[in-house]
N, C-alpha and C positions, 0 to 999 in steps of 0.2 A: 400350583406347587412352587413354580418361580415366588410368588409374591412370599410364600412361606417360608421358603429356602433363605429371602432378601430379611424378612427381618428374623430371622432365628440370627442370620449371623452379626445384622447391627447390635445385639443383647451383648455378644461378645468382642464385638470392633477395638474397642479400646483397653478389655481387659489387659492388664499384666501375666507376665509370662509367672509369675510366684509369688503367692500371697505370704501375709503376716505370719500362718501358721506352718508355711513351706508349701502348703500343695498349687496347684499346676490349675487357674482358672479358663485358662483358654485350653485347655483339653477338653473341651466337647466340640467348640468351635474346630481345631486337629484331625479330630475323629470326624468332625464332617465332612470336613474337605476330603482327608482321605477316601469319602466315603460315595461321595457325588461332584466332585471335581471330574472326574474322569468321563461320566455321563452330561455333566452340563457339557465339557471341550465335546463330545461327540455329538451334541446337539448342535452346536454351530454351523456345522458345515449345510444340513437342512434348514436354518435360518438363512443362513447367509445365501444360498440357492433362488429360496422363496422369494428373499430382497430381491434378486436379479431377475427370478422370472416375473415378479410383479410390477417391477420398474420398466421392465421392456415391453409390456401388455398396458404400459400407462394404467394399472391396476391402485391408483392412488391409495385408496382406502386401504388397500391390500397390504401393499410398500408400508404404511405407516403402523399397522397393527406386527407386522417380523419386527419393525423397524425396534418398536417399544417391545420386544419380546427379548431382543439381542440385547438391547440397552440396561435391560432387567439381569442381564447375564452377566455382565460387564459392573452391574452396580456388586454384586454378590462378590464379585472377583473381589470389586475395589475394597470389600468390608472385611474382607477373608485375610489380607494381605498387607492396606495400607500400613499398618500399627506395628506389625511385627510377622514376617513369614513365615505360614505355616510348615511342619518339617518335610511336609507330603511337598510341595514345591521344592523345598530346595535339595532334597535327595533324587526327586527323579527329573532329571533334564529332559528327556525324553517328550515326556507332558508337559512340560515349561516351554519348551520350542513350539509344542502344539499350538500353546494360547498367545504365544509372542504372532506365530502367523497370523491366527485369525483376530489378534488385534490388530496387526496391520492390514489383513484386507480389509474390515471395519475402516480403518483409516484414510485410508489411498482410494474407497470407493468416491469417487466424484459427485457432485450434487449440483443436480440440475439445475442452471441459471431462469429459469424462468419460473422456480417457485419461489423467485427473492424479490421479484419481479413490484410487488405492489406494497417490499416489507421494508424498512427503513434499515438501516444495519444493526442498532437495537435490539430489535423484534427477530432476527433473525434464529434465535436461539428455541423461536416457538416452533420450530420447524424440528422434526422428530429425526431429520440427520443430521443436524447440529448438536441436536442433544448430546446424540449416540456418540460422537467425537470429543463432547467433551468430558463427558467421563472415562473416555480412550487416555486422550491429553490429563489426566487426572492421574493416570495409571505409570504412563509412558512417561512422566515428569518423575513422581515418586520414586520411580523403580533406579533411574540413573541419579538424581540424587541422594538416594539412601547406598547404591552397588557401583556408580559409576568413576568409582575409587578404592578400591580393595584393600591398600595403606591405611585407609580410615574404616573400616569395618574389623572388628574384631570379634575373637571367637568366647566372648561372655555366655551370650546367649545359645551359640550352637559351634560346635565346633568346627562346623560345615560352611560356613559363613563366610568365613574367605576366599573360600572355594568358589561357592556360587557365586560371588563378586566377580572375581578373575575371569570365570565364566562368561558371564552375562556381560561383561566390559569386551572379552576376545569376541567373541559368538553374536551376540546381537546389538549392541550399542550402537554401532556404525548403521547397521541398516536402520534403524529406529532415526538414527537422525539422519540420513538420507531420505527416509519419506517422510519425516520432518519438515526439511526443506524442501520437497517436494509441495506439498500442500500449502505453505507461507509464499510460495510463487504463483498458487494459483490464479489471485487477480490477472497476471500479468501472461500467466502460461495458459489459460483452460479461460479466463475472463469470467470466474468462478467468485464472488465476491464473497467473504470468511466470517463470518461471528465473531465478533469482536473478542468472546471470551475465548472459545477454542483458539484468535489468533494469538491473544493474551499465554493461551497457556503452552504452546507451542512456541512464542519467544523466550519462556521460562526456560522451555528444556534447553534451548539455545544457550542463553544463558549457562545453565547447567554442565552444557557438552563444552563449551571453552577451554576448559579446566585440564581433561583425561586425552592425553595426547591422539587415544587411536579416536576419539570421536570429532576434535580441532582438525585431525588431516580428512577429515568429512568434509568440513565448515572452509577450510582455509581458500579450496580453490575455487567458492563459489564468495570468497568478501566481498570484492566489487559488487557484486549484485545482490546480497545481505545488504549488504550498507544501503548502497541507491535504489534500488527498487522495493525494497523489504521495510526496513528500520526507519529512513528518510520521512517516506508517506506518512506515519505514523509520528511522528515528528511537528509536520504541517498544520497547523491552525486547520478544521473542519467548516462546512457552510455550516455545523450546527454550531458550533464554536463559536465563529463570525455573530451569527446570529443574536446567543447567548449573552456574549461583550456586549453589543449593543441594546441589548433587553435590558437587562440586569447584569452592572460589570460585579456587583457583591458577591452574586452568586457565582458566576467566571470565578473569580478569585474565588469562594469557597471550594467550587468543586476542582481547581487545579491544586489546591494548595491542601486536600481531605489524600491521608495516609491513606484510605481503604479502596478510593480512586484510582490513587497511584498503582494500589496492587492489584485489581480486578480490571485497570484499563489498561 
């Protein structure tokens, strides 16, 4: 039913809110949300359970089969909402608080250092709670980038719009980037070592939160250790780096100097 649910709404991801003729093409994609948002957010909390009972029983197989079940849930969200929010979100705060939570406990859930253990940092992404994060970091980037400015959100599209901006900037923007930084210290806090893309898209929202005053008085009184322990390392020539120069400096330089690097490293 997840798999069904995921591509019914990819058909409608990108449609426009009003076609050539006037009519409304993401109204069925509207109608679904309205329709099964409410049961997917109450399914979470039985996923998210099963995660904890099966990680603590070392129930491997187990953990990984919720793992990709949550993940499924979270792709649905991401189709439902990247392009343009549906009005069933942004009318009921209520259920938007729901799935802000359990995208954060999704988030903040820790991962075991000893399944990285034989994985290069690369490969770390084959790991199904890597994944599950970064479709989180997919979501949690988008959301403060498109709301986490209410000044530049206008009411075209809904006239609710500004609303839900103000909202979501007073109400949850802060804690998102609090366990933001929470998770980009993990090397250093938990000795949790990051996927390079979840840590890639979690400096985005960084990035992002600079900007909107109540999310900067997050960030400000942890710069010191943004800068030096976070930003710095990443910074650093890598042994694969080292390596790469000395191999092939053509390819060094191609891949430092390739736009698409820049944006997924």
């Amino acid at each position: 039913a997840l798999l069904a649910l995921r591509n019914i709404t990819k058909v409608y991801e990108f449609k426009p809110k009003t076609s050539v003729d006037g009519g409304n093409p993401r109204a069925p994609l509207d109608r679904l949300v309205e329709v099964t948002f409410p049961t997917l957010l109450q399914l979470m909390a039985p996923i998210q359970n099963e995660i904890a009972k099966a990680d603590e029983a070392g129930d491997r197989e187990g953990c990984r089969q919720w793992i990709m079940r949550e993940k499924l849930v979270y792709k649905i969200f991401w189709s439902s909402t990247q392009f343009r929010l549906p009005p069933f979100i942004i009318t009921h705060n209520d259920h938007f608080a729901g799935w802000v939570q359990v995208l954060l406990q999704s988030w903040t859930r820790p991962v075991r250092p000893e399944l990285a253990v034989d994985l290069q940092d690369s490969d770390l992404l084959l790991l199904p709670e890597w994944k599950v994060k970064k479709w989180i970091g997919h979501i949690l980037h988008r959301f403060l980038q498109r709301y986490g400015d209410p000044k530049r959100v206008t009411d075209d599209d809904d006239p609710q719009m500004p609303r839900f901006a103000r909202a979501f900037l007073d109400t949850y923007a802060s804690h998102i980037t609090a366990a933001v930084l929470d998770l980009l210290a993990w090397p250093h806090s938990k000795q949790i070592r990051l996927s390079p893309r979840v840590a890639n898209l979690a400096l985005n929202y960084v990035d992002a939160a600079i900007s909107p005053a109540k999310t900067y008085a997050v960030l400000q009184p942890h710069m010191g250790l943004l800068l030096s322990n976070i930003l710095f390392p990443y910074l650093c020539m890598t042994e694969e780096d080292l390596e790469l120069w000395e191999d092939d400096p053509v390819e060094y330089v191609r891949k430092t100097s390739d736009i698409l690097e820049d944006f997924y490293s």
